[in-house]
gemmi code that builds the backbone of each chain (N, CA, C; Angstrom):
import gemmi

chains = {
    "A": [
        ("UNK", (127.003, 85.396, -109.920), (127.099, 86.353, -111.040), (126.974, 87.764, -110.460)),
        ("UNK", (127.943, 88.698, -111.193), (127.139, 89.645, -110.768), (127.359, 90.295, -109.127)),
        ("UNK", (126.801, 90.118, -108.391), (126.928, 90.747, -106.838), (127.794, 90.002, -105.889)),
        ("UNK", (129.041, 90.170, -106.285), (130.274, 90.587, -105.074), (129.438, 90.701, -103.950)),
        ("UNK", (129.150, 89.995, -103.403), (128.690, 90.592, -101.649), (129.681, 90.879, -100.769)),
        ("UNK", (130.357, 92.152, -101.007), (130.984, 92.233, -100.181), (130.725, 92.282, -98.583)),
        ("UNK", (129.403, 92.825, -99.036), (128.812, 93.210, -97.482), (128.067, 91.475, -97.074)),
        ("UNK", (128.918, 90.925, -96.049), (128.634, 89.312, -95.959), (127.876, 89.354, -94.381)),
        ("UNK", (127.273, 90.910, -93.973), (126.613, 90.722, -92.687), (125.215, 91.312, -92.802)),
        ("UNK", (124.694, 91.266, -91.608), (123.202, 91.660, -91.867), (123.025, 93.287, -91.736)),
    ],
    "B": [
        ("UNK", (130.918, 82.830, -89.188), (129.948, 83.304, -88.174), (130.631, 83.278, -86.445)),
        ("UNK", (130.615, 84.290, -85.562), (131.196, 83.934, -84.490), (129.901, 84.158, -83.544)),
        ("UNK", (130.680, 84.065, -82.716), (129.326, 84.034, -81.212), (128.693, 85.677, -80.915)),
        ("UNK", (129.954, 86.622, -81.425), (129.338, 87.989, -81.100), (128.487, 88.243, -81.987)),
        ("UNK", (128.536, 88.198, -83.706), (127.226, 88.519, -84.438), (126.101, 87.468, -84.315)),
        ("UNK", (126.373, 86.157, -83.906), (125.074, 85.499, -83.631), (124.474, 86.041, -82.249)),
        ("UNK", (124.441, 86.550, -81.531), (124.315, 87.299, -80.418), (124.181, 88.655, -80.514)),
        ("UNK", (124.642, 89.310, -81.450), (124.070, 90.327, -82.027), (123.006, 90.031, -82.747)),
        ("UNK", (122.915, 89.275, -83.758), (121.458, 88.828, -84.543), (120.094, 88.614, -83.438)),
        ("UNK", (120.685, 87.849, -82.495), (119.831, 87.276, -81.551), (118.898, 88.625, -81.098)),
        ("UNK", (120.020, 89.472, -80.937), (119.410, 90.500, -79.717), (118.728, 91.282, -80.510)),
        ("UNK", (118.379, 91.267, -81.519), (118.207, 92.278, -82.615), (116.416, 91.797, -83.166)),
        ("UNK", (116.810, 90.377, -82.748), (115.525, 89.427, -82.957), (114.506, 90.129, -82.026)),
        ("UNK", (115.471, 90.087, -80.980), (114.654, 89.883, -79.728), (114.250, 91.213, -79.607)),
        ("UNK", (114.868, 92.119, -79.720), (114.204, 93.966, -79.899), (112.998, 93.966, -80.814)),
        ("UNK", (113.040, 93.418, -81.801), (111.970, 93.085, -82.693), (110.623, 92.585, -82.156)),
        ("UNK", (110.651, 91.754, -81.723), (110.124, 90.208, -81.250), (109.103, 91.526, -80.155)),
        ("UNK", (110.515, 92.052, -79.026), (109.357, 92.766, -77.582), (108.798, 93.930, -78.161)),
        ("UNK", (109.699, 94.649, -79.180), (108.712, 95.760, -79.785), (107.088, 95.047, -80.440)),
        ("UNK", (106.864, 94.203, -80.597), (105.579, 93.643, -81.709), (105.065, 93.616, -80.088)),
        ("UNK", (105.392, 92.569, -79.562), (104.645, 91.992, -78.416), (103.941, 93.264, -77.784)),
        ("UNK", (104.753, 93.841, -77.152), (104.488, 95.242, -76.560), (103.179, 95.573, -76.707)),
        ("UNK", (103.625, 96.062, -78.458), (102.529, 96.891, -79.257), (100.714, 96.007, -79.809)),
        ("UNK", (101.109, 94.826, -79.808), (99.841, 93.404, -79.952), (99.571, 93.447, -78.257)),
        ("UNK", (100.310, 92.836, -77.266), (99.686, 92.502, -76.214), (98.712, 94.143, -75.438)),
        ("UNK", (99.611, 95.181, -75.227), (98.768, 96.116, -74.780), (97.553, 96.993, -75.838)),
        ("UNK", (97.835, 96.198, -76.954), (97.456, 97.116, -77.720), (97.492, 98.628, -77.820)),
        ("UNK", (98.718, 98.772, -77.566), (99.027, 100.259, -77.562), (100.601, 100.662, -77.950)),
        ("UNK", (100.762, 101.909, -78.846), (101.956, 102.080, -79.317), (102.393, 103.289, -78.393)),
        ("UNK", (101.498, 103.510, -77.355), (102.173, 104.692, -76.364), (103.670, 104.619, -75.969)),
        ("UNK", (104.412, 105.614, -76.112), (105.797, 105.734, -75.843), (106.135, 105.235, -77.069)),
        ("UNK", (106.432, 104.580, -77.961), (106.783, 104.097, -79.223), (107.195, 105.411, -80.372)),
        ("UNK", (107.969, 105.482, -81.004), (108.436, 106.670, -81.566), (108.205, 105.914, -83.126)),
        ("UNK", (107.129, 106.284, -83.469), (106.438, 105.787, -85.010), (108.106, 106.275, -86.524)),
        ("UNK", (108.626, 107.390, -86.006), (109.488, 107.501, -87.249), (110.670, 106.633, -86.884)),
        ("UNK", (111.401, 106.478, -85.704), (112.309, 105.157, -85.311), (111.789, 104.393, -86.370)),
        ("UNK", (110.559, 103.387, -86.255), (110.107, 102.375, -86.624), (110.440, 102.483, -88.298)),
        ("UNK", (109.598, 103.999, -89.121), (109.608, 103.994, -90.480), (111.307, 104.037, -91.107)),
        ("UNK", (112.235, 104.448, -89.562), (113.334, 104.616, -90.321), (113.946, 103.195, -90.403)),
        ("UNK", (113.818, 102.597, -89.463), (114.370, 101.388, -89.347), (114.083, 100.321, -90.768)),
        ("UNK", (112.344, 100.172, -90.787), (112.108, 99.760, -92.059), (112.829, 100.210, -93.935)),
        ("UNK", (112.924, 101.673, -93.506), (113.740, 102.161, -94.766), (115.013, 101.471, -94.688)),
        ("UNK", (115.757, 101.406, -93.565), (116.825, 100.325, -93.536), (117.122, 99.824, -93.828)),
        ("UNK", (116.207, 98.450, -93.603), (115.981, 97.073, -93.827), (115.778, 97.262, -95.239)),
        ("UNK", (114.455, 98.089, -96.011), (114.487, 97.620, -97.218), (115.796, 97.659, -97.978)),
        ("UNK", (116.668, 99.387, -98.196), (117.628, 99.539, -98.811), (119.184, 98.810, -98.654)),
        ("UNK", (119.136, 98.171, -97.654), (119.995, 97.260, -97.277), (119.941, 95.632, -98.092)),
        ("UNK", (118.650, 95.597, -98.194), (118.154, 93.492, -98.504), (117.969, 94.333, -100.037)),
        ("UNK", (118.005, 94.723, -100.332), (117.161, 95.596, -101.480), (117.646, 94.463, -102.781)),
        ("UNK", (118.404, 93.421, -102.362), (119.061, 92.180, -103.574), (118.051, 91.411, -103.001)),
        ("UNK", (117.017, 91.374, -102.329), (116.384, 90.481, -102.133), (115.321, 90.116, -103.274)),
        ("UNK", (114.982, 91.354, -103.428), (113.962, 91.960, -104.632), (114.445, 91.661, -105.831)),
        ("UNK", (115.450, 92.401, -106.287), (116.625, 92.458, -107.291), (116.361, 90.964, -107.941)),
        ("UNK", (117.465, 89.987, -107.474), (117.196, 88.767, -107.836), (117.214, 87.667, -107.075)),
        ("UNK", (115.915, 87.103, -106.849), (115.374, 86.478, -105.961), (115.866, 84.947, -105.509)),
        ("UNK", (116.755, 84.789, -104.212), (117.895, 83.575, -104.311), (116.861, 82.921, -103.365)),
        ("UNK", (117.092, 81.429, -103.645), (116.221, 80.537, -103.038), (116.153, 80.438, -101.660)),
        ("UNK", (115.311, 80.548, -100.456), (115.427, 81.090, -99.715), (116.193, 80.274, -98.525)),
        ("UNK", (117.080, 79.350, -99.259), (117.361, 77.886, -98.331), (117.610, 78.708, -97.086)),
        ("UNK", (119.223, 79.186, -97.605), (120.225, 80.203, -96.158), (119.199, 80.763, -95.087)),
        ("UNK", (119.785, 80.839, -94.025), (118.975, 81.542, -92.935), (119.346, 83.073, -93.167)),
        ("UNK", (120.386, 83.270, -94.003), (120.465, 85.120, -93.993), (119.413, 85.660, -94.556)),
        ("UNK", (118.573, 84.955, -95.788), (117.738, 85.541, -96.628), (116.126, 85.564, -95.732)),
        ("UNK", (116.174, 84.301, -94.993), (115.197, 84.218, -94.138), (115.522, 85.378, -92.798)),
        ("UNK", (116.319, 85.838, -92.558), (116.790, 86.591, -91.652), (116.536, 87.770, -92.254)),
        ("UNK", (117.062, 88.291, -93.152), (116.391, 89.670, -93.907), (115.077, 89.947, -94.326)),
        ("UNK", (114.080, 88.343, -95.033), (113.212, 88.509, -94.854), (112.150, 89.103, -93.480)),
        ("UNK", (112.902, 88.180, -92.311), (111.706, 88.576, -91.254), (112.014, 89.884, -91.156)),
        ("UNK", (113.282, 90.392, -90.721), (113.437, 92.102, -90.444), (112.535, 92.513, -91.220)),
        ("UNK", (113.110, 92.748, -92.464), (112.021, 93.670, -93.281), (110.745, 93.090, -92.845)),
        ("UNK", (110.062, 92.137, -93.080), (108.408, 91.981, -93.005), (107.891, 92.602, -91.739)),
        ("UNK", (108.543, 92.032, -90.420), (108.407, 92.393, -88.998), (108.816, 94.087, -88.895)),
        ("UNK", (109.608, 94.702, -89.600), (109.245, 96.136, -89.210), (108.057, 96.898, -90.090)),
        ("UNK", (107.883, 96.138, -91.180), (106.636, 96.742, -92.007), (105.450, 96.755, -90.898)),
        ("UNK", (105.459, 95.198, -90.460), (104.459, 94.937, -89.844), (104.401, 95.998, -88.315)),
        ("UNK", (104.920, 96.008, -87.783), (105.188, 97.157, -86.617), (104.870, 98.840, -87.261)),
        ("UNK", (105.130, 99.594, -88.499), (105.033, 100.498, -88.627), (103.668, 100.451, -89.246)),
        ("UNK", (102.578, 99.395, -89.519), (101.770, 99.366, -89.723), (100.924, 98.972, -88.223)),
        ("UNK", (101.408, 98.387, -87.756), (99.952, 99.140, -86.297), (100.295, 99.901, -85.839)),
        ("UNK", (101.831, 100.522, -85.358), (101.838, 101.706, -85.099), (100.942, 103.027, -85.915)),
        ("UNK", (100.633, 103.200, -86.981), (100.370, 103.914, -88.103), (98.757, 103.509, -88.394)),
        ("UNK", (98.692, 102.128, -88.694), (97.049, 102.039, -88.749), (96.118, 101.464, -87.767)),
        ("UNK", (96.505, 100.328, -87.203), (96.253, 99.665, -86.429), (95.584, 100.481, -85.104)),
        ("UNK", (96.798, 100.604, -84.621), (96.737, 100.892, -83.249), (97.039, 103.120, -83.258)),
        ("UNK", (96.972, 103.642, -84.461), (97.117, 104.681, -85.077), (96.509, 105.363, -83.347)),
        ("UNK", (95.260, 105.514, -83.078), (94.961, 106.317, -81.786), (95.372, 106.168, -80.799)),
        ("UNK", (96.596, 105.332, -80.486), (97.382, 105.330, -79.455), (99.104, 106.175, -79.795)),
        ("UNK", (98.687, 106.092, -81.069), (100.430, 106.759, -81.397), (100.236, 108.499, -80.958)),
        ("UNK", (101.366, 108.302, -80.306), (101.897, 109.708, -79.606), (102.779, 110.812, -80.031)),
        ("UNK", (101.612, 111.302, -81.475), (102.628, 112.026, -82.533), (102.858, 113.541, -81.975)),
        ("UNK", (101.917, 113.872, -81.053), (102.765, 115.039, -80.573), (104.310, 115.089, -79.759)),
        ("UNK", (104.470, 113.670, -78.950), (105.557, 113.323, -78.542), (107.198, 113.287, -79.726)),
        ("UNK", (106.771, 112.491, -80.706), (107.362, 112.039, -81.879), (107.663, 112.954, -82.777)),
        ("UNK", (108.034, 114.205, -82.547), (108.520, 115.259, -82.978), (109.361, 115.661, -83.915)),
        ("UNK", (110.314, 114.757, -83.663), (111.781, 115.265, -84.125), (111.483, 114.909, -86.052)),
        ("UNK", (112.413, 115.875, -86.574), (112.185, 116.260, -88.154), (112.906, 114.391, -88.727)),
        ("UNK", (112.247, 113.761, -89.115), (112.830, 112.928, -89.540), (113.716, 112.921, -90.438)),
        ("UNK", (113.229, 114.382, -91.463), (114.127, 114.427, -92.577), (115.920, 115.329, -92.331)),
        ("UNK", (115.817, 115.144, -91.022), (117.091, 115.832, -90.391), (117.990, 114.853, -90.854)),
        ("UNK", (117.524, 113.155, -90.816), (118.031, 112.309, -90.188), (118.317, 111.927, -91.668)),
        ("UNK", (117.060, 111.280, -92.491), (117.458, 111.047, -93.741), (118.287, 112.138, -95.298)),
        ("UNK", (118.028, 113.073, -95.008), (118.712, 114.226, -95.900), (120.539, 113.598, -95.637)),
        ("UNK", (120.463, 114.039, -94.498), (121.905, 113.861, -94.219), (122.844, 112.478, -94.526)),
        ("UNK", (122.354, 111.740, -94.249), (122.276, 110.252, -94.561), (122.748, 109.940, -95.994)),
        ("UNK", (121.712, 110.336, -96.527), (121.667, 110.182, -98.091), (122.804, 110.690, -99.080)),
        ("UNK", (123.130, 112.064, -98.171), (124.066, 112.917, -98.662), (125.414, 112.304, -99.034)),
        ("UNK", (125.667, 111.840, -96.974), (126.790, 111.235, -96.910), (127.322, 110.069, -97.677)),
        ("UNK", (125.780, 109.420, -97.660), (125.907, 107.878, -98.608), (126.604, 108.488, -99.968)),
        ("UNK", (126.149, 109.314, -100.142), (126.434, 109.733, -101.986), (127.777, 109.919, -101.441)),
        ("UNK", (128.952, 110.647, -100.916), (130.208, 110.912, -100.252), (131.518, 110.494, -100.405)),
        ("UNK", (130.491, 108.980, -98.923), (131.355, 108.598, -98.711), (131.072, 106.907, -98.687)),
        ("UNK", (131.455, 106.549, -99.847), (130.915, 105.171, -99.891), (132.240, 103.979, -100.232)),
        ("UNK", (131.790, 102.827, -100.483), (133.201, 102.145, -101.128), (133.060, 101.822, -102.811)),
        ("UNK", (132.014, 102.331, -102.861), (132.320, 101.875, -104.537), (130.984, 102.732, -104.686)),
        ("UNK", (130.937, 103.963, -105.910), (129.834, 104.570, -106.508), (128.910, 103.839, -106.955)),
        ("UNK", (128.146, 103.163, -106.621), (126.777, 102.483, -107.464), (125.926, 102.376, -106.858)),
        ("UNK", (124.247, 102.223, -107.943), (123.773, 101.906, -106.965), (123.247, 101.406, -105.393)),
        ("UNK", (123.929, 100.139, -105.789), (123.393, 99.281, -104.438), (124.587, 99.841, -103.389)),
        ("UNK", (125.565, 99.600, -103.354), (126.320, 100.130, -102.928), (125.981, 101.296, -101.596)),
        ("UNK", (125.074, 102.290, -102.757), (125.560, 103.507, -102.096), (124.090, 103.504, -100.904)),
        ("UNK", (122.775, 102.644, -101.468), (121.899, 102.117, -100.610), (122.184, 101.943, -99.773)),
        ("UNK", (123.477, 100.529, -99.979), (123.868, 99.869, -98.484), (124.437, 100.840, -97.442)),
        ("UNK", (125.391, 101.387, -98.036), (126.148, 103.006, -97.246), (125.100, 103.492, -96.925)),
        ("UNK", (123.928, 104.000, -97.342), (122.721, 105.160, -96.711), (122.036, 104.503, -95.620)),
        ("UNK", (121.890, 102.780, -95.765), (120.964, 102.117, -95.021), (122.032, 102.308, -93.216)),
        ("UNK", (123.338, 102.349, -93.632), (123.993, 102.245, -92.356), (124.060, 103.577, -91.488)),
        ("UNK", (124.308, 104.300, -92.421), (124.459, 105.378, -91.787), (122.829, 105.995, -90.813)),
        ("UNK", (121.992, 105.409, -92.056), (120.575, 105.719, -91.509), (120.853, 104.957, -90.057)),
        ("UNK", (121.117, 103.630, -90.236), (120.875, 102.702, -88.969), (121.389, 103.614, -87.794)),
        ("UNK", (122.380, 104.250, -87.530), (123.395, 104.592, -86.809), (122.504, 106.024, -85.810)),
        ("UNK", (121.460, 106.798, -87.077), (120.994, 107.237, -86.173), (119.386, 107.548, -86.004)),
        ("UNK", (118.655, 106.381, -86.390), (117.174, 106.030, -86.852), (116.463, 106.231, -85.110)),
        ("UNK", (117.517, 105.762, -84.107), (117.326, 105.691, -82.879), (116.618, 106.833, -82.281)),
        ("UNK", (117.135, 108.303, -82.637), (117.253, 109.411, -81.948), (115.768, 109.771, -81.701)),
        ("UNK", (114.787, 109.712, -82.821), (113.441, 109.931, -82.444), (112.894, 109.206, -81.670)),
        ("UNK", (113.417, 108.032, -80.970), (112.833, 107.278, -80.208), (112.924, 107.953, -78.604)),
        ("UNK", (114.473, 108.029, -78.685), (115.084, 108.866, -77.924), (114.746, 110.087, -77.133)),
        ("UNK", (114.427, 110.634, -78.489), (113.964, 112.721, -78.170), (112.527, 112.167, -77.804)),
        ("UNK", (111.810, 111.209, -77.907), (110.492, 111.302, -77.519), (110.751, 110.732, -76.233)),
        ("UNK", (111.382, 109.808, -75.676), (111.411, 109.356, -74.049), (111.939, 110.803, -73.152)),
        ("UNK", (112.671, 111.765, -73.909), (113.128, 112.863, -73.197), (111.875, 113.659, -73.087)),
        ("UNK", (111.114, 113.749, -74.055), (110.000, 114.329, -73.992), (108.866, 114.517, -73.663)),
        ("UNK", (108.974, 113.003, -72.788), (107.472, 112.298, -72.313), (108.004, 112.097, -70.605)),
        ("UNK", (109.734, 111.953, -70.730), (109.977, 112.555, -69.353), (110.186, 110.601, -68.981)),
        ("UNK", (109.433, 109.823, -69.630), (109.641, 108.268, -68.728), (109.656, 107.161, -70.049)),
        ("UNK", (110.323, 106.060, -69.677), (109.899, 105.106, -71.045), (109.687, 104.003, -70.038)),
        ("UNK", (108.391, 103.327, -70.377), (107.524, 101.988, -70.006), (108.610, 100.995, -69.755)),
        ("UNK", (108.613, 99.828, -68.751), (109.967, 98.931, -68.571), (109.980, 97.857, -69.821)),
        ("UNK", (108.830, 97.675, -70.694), (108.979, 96.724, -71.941), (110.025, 97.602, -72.830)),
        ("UNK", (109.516, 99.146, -72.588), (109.754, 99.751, -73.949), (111.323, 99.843, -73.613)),
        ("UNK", (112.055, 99.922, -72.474), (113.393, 100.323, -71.919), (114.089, 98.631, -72.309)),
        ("UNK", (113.521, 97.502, -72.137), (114.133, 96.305, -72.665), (113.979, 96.339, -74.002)),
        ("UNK", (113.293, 96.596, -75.020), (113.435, 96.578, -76.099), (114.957, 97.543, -76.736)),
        ("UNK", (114.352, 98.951, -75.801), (116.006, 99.616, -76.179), (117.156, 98.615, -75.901)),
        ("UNK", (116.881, 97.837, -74.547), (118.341, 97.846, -74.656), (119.270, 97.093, -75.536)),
        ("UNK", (118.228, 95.619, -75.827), (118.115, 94.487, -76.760), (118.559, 95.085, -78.359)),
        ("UNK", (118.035, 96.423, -78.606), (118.525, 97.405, -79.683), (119.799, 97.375, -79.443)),
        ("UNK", (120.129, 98.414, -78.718), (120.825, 99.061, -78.357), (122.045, 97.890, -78.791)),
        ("UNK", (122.079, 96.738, -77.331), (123.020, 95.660, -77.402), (123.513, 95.023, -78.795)),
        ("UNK", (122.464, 94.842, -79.841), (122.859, 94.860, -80.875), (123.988, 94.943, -81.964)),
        ("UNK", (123.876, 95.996, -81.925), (125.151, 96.958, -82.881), (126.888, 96.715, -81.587)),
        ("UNK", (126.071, 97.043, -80.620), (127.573, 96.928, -79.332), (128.440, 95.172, -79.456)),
        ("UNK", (127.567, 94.609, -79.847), (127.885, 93.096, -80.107), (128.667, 92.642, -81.597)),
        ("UNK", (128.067, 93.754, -82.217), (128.678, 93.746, -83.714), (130.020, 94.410, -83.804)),
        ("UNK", (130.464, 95.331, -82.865), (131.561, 95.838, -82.901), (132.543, 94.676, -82.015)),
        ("UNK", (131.926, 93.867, -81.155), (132.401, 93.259, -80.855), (132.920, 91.859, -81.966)),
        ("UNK", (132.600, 91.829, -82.869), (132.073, 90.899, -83.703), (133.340, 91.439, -84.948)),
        ("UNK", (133.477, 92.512, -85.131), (134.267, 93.359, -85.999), (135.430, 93.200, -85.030)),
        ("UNK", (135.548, 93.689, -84.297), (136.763, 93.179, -83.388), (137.585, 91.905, -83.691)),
        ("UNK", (136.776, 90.925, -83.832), (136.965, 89.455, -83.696), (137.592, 88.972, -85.145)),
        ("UNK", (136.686, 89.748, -86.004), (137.155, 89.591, -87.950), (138.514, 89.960, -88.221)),
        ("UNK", (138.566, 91.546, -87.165), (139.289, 91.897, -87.853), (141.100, 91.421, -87.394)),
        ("UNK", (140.281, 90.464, -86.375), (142.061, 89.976, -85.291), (142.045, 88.908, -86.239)),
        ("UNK", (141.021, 87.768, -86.410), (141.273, 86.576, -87.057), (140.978, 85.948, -88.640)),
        ("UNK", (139.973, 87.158, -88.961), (140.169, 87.404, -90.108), (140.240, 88.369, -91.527)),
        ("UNK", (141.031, 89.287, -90.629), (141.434, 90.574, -91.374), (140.773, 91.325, -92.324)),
        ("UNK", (139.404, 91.298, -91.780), (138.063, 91.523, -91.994), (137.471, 92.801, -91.723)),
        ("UNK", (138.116, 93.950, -92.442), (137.401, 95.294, -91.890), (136.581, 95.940, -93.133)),
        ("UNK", (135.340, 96.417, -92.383), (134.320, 97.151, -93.482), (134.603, 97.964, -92.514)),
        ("UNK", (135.146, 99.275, -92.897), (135.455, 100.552, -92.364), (133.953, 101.278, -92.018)),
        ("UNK", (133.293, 101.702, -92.762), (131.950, 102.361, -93.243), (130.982, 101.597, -91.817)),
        ("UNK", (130.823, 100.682, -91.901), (130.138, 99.889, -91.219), (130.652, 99.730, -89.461)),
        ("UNK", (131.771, 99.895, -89.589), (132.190, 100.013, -87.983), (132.083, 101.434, -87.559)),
        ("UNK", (132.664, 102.534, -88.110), (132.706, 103.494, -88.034), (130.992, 104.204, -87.301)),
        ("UNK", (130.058, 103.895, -88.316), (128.528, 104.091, -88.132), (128.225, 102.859, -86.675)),
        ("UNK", (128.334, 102.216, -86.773), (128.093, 100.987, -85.877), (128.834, 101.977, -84.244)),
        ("UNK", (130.012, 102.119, -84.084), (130.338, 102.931, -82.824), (129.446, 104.087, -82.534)),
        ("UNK", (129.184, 105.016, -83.420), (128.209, 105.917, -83.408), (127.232, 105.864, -83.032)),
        ("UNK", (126.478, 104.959, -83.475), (124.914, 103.809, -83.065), (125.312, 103.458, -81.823)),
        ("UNK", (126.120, 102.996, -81.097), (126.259, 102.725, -79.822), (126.731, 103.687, -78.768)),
        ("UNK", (127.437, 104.605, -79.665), (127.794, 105.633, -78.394), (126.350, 106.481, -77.994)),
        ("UNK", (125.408, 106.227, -78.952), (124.342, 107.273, -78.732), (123.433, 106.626, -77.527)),
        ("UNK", (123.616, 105.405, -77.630), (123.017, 104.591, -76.509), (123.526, 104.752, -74.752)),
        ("UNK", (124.688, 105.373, -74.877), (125.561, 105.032, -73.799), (124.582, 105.198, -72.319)),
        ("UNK", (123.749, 106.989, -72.586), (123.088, 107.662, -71.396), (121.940, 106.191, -71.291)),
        ("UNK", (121.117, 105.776, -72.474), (120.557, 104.854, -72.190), (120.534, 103.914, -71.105)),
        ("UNK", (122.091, 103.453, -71.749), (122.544, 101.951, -71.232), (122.679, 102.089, -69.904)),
        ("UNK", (123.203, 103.532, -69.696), (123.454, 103.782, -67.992), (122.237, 104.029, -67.132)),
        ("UNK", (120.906, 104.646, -68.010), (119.850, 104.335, -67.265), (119.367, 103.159, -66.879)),
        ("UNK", (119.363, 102.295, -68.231), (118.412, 101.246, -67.890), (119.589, 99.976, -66.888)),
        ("UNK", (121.081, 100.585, -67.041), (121.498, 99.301, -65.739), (121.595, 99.367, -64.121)),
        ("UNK", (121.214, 101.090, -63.867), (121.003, 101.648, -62.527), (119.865, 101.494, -62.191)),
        ("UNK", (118.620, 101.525, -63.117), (117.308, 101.405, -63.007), (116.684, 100.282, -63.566)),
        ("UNK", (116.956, 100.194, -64.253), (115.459, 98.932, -64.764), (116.132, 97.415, -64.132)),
        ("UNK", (117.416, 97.376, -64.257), (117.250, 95.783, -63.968), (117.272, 96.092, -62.278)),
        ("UNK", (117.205, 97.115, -61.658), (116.674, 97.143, -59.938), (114.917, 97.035, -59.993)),
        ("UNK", (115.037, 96.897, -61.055), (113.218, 96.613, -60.775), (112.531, 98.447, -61.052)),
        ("UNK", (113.668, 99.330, -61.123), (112.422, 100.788, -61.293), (111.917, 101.588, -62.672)),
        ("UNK", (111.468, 102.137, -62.720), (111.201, 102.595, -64.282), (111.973, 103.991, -64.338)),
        ("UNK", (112.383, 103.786, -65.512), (113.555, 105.293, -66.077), (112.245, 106.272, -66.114)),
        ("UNK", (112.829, 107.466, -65.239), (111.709, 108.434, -65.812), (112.830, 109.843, -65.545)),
        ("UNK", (113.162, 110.388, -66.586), (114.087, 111.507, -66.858), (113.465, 113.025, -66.117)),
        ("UNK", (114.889, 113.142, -65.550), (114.270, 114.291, -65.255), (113.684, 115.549, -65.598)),
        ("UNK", (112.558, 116.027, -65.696), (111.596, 116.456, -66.703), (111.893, 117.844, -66.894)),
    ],
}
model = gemmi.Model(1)
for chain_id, residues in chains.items():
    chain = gemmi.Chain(chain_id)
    for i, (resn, *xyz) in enumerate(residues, 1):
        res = gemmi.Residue()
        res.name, res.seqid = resn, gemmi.SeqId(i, " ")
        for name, pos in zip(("N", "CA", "C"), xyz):
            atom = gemmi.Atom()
            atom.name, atom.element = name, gemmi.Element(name[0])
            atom.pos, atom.b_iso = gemmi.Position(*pos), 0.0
            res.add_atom(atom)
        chain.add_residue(res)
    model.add_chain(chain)
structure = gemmi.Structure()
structure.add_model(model)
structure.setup_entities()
C-alpha cells in the first residue's frame, strides 16, 4: 500500500 | 541483489563493526570526528525513516540491515559523546557541521524525484551521505596523522559507496536500473576519498601509519 519503494537499496 | 552491493553492504558493516571496536576496545574516541558520526546517524535515520512510519515485520534482512545501521551509529555517537566524551577531540573536530547540513537540505528541497515528504528525506539523507565524511577528514588534516584502525575503518567506508557505483554500473547494463540522484552523490562520496585511498594503499597496507604533512 502506499510506499512505491522506489528506492530498493540501502 | 549482485555481488557489488552485497560487498558494498559488507564493507559498510565492517566500517561500522571497526569503528565500535576501536572506540570499546581502546576505550578511546581519539582521532574519531564525533560530527562524521552524528551526520551519518542523521542519515540512517532520514533514509529508514519507513521504518518508524509503518512498522513491516522484520523477516527481510533489509529491515534488519537498516535496523543495525541506525542502532549501531546511535550507539557509536553515544560513547563518542557520553561514554567515552573525555577522550573526544572537539578541538580537532572543527569543521561547521551546519556547512554540511544547510546545504544538503536545501538541495534536497531542489533537486529531488518527486516533492514529498519522504522522498525529499531520502534525497537529503544522500546527499548528506556524500559529504558527512569531510569532518572526519578536516580533523585527520588537522591532527596531522590518523591511527592504522582508524585509516581501515576509512577505507572499509570509503570502499563502500565505490562498490555501489560499481553495483549501479551492473543495474544499469542488466537491469536498466538508474537512480540518477543516488549515483550522482555516490561518485562525489568517493571522489572525496580518492587522496585517502592513495594514502592508505602507499602506506598502511606497507605496514606504516598515514601521518600528513603537517
Amino acid at each position: 500500500y502506499g510506499c512505491d519503494a522506489v528506492h530498493d537499496e540501502l | 541483489m549482485n555481488i557489488f552491493r552485497l560487498f558494498g553492504d559488507l564493507s559498510h558493516l565492517a566500517a561500522i563493526a571497526i569503528l565500535l571496536l576501536k572506540i570499546w576496545k581502546t576505550r578511546s574516541c581519539a582521532g574519531v570526528s564525533g560530527k562524521t558520526q552524528l551526520l551519518f546517524a542523521v542519515c540512517f535515520i532520514t533514509r529508514y525513516i519507513d521504518l518508524f512510519l509503518h512498522f513491516v515485520s522484520l523477516y527481510n534482512t533489509e529491515k534488519v540491515m537498516k535496523l543495525i545501521y541506525i542502532s549501531a551509529s546511535v550507539f557509536t555517537c553515544y560513547l563518542i559523546f557520553f561514554k567515552f566524551k573525555a577522550t573526544y577531540d572537539g578541538n580537532h573536530d572543527s569543521m561547521r557541521a551546519e556547512f554540511l547540513i544547510v546545504p544538503a537540505a536545501g538541495l534536497a528541497c531542489l533537486i529531488n524525484t518527486k516533492f514529498d515528504a519522504i522522498e525529499i528525506l531520502w534525497t537529503f539523507s544522500i546527499y548528506l551521505e556524500a559529504v558527512a565524511i569531510l569532518p572526519q577528514l578536516f580533523l585527520i588534516s588537522k591532527t596531522g596523522e590518523a591511527e592504522t584502525i582508524t585509516s581501515h575503518y576509512l577505507f572499509a567506508q570509503g570502499s563502500y559507496r565505490a562498490l555501489y557505483i560499481l553495483n549501479w554500473i551492473y543495474r544499469y547494463h542488466y537491469e536498466s536500473h538508474v537512480d540518477t540522484i543516488a549515483i550522482v552523490a555516490g561518485v562525489v562520496q568517493t571522489i572525496l576519498y580518492c587522496d585517502f585511498f592513495y594514502l592508505y594503499i602507499t602506506k598502511v597496507v606497507k605496514g606504516q601509519k598515514i601521518v600528513l604533512p603537517a
